[in-house]
C-alpha positions in Angstrom: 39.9 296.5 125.5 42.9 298.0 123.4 44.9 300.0 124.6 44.1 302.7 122.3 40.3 302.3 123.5 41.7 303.0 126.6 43.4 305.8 126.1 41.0 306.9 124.3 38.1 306.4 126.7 40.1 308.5 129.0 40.6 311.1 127.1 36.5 311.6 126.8 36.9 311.0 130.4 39.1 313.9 130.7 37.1 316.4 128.3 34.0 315.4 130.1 35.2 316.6 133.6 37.2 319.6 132.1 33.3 320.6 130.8 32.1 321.9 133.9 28.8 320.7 132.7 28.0 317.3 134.4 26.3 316.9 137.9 28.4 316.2 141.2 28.3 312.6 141.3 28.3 312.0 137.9 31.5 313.5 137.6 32.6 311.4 140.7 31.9 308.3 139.0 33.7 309.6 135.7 36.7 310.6 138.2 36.7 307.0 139.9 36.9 305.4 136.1 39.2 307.1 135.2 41.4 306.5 137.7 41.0 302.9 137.7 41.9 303.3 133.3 44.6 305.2 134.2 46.2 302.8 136.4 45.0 299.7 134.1 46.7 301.8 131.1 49.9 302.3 133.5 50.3 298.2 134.4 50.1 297.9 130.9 52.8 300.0 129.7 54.8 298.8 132.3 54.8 295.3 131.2 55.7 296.2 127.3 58.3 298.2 128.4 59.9 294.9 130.9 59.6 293.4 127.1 61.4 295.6 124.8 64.9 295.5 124.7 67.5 297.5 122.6 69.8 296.6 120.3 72.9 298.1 120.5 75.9 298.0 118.1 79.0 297.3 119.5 82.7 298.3 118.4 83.4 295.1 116.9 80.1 295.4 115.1 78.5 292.7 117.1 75.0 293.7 118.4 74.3 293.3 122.2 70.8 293.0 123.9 70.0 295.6 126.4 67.0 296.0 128.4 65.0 298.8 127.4 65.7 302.0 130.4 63.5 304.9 130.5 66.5 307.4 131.6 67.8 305.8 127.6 65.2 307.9 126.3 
C-alpha cells in the first residue's frame, strides 16, 4: 500500500469513529486498525526522513551534505 492509501485509509478511519454512529466493537476493530496504520505510516516516515539529507551552501560556495534534522525545520 502507498502511503497516501494509508493515510488516507486513516483518515476514513478517523471520520468513521468521530461519527458516533458505528457499534461498540466495530469501532474497536476500526480503533485497533488504525492504530496499527498509524504506527506502519510512522516507521515509514521515519526511514525517508534517515534518507534525505540537505544541501547546504557554504561560504566558499561549496555545498556540504547534512543529514536532514527535524528541529531544521
Amino acid at each position: 500500500m502507498k502511503f497516501e492509501e494509508g493515510l488516507s485509509k486513516l483518515e476514513t478511519i478517523v471520520q468513521t469513529l468521530d461519527s458516533g454512529n458505528i457499534p461498540l466493537d466495530e469501532a474497536l476493530t476500526l480503533f485497533k486498525d488504525g492504530l496499527a496504520l498509524t504506527k506502519e505510516l510512522s516507521k515509514r516516515l521515519d526511514e525517508v526522513e534517515k534518507k534525505v539529507e540537505i544541501l547546504i551552501k557554504k561560504e566558499d560556495g561549496t555545498l556540504e551534505k547534512k543529514p536532514f534534522l527535524q528541529e531544521d525545520v
